[in-house]
N, C-alpha and C positions, 0 to 999 in steps of 0.2 A: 462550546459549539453544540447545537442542534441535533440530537437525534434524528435519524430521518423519522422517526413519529412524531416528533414536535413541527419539525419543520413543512412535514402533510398538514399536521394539525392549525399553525401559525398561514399557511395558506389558503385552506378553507374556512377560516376564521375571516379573512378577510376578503372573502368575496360575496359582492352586494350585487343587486336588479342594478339593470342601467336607469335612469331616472326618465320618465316618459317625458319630465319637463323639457330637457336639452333634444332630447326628437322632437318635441313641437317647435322648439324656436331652430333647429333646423328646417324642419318644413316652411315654416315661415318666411323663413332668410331663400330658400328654393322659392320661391314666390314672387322673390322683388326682385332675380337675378335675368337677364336677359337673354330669355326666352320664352317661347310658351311653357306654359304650367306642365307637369310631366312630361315634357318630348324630352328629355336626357334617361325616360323611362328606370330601369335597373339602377344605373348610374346612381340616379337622386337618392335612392333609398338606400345602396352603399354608401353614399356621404353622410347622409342623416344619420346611421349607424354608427358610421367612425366620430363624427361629432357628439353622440350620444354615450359611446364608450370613454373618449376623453374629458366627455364634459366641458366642449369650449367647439363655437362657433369657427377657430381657426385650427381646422385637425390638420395633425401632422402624419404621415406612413414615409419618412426621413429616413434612410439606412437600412431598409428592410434585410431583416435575415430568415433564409432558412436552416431550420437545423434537422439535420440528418442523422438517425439513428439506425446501429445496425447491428446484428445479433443472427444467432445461425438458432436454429428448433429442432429438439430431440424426436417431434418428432417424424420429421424425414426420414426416418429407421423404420415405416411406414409404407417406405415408398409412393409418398405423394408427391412428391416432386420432379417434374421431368428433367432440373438440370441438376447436377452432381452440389451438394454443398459447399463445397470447394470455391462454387463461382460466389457466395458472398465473400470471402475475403477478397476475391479477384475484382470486383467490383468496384470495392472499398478503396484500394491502388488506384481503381480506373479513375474514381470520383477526383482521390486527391493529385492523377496527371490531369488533369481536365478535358478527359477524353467522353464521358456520357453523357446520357443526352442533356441530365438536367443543369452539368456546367455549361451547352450552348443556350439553357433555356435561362440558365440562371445570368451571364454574361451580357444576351441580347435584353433582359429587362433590367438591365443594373440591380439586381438583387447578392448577397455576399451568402455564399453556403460555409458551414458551418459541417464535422462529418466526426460523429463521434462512435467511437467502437465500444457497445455495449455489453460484449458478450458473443465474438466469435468463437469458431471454433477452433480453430486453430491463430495464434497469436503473431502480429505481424513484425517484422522485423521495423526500428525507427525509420517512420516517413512523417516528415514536414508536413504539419496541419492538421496531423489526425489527434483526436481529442480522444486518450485512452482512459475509459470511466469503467472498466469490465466488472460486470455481476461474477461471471464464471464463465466458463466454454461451454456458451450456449445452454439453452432450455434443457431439462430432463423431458422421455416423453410421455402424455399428458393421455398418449392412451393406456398406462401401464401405471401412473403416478401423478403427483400433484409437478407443473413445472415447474414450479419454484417454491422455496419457504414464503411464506409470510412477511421474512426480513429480507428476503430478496428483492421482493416485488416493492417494498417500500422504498429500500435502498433505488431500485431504478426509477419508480417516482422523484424521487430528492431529483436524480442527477438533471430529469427534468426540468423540476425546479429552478435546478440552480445554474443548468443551462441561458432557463429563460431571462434568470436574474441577472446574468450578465451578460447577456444581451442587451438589456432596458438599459443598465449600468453603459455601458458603451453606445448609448444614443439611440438602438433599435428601436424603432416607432410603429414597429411590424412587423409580429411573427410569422413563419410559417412551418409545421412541420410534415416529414418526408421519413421515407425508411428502406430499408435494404434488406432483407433476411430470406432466404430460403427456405422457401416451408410456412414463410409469414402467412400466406393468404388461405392457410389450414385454418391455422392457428386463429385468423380472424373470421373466420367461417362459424368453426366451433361456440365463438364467443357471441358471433349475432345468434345463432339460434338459442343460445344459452338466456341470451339477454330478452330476445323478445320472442318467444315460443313458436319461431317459425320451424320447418322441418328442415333435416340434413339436406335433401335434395333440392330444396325451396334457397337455400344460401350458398349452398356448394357454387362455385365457377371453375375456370377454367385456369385462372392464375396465369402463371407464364408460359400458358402453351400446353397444359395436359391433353393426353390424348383418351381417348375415352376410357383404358383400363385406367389409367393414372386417373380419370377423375371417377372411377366406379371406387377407386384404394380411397379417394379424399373422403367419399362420403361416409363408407363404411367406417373411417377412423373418427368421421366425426361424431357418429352415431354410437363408439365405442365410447369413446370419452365422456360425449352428454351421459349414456350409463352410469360410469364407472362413479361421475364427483356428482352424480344429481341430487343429494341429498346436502353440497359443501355450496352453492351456487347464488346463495342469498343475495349475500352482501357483494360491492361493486372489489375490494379486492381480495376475499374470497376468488371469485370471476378471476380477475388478474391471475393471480398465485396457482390456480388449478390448472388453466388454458391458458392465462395469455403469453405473451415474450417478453425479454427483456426492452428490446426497442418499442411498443405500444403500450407498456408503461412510464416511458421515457416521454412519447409525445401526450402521455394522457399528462404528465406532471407539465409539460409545459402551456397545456390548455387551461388549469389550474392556475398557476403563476401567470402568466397573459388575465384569465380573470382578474384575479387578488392585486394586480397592478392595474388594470384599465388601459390593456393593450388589445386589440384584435391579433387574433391569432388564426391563419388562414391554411384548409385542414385541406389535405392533399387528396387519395382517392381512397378506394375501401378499407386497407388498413388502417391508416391514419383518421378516418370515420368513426373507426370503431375504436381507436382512442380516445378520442373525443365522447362518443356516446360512454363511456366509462368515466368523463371527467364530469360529465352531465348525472350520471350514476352518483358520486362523490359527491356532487354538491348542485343541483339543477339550476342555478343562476350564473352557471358556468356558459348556460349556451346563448348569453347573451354578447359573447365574444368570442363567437363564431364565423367564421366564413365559412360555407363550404366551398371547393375552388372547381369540381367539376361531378359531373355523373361519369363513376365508373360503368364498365361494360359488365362489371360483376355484381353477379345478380343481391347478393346480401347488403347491396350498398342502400338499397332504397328503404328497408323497414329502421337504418339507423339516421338515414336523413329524417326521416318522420321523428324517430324520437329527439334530434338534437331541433330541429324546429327551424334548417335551413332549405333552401331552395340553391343547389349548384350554381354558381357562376355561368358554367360554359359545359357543353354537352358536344365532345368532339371524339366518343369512342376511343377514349384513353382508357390505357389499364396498365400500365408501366410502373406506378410508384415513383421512387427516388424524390417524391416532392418535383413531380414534371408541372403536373396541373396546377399545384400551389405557385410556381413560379409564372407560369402563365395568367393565372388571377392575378397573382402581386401587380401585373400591368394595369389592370383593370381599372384595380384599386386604388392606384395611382392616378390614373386618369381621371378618375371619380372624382376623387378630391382637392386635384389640380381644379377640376372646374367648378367646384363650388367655392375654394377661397380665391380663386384670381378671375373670376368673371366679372363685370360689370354689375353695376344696377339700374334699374332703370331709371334714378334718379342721378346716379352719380352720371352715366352715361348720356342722358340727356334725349331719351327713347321712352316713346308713349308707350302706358303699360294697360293693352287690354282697352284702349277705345278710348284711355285718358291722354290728356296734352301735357 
């Protein structure tokens, strides 16, 4: 069996550029389909995508999953968090009754959620569906110490991995990842400014609701930490292992694995961003199997959509997580694709194309 360093290793081995040829004979095949030339706009170049990632003119997004990671962070002992840590395991229940928002979002697009527990803090008694993969009880914290080993943060990369892997294994034609943690949107705060040299106050947001002492504690923790590791910050898991979580190593491993197989993988809102820009870290041909699914309301979302090199889906002032916005893309994305392999041509059709009989 695979060490998880082989098994990082074994999937960044295997991730290559999309090939520009299968985008142009997308573009192409957009061409001859019936209508005018760009009026399906965005549409078209989500399909061109998905057909460029698959490498075949008839792309599949069949079964789509998303998968849900969830982990509690050391360091809410901070007090950056305006609700009790408590509510991530509460959550985690809520996910698996099919009581939040993102099982009506996930439900109304046919999409299947997937909810795996990374690293709560406190451990749940058996409930039906939850996929127990735990690093530890939760992050150590990262203004006082590094959050994890080294082996930690690998070990939650794999589980990524091998999330994704059996997903593709069970037919999924479509990722997307989402996440649950309290305290996460510190956590990924710390990480944009770490990653692309913006300021504490310049990334800090609001999360779930802080009110202004709670985000005067966010920033100040983040500006403690960039301190404490600025010297350990190099390398992309370095980064991981100092600041990140257990669950945004988990969706970094599955934007990874999505590469290394030629799956699009469609990335939820800030935190999950910032997994992403981590998988782009890891290996920059990662971000050619990207969606991003929306623009968060938080402000450190934007300097990591620049470096992953997407443009959001849908911009409807979301900031909830849970993989809301990914599941609302997943429709998108679906539609996209519906319409370029089941639309007519203009020859099959028997419709003048452009002034021709």
């Amino acid at each position: 069996m695979n060490t998880g360093t082989e098994a990082l290793e074994t999937t960044l081995k295997a991730i290559m550029p999309v090939d520009p040829y299968w985008i142009r004979q997308a573009e192409q095949r957009q061409l001859q389909l019936t209508k005018p030339s760009g009026s399906l706009g965005r549409l078209e170049e989500v399909a061109n995508r998905c057909a460029g990632i698959q490498q075949t003119l008839s792309p599949s997004v069949q079964n789509p999953r998303i998968l849900l990671f969830a982990a509690d962070h050391g360091v809410c002992a901070e007090g950056v968090n305006p609700y009790p840590q408590a509510v991530t395991a509460q959550m985690v229940v809520n996910f698996l009754r099919g009581g939040a928002a993102i099982n009506a979002l996930a439900r109304i697009n046919e999409v299947e959620l997937l909810v795996v527990d990374m690293g709560l803090a406190s451990e749940l008694p058996q409930i039906a569906g939850l996929v127990r993969r735990r690093i530890a009880a939760g992050t150590r914290n990262f203004c006082r110490e590094a959050a994890m080993s080294p082996a930690q943060a690998i070990a939650a990369i794999r589980v990524g991995i091998e999330m994704a892997g059996l997903a593709l294994t069970e037919q999924s034609r479509l990722l997307a990842i989402g996440e649950m943690g309290i305290g996460n949107t510190t956590a990924a705060s710390v990480l944009t400014a770490a990653i692309t040299g913006w300021p504490a106050e310049a990334v800090v947001g609001r999360g779930a609701g802080a009110d202004e002492a709670c985000l005067a504690r966010k920033v100040r923790a983040v500006e403690r930490a960039l301190q404490l590791h600025r010297a350990h910050l190099d390398l992309p898991l370095d980064l991981l292992s100092r600041l990140g979580g257990f669950e945004i190593a988990a969706m970094c491993g599955v934007c990874l694995e999505g590469a290394a197989r030629r799956c699009p993988v469609v990335v939820d809102g800030f935190i999950a961003t910032v997994a992403a820009a981590l998988a782009v870290k890891f290996h920059p041909s990662a971000r050619d199997y990207l969606f991003s699914a929306h623009r968060s309301t938080e402000p450190g979302q934007a300097p990591l959509l620049e470096l992953i090199g997407q443009e959001p889906l849908l911009f409807l002032q979301m900031r909830l997580g849970e993989g809301t916005g990914a599941a609302l893309a997943i429709g998108l994305i679906k539609a996209a694709v519906a319409a370029f392999t089941e639309m007519a041509t203009f020859e099959s059709a028997g419709v003048a194309n452009q002034g021709k009989p």
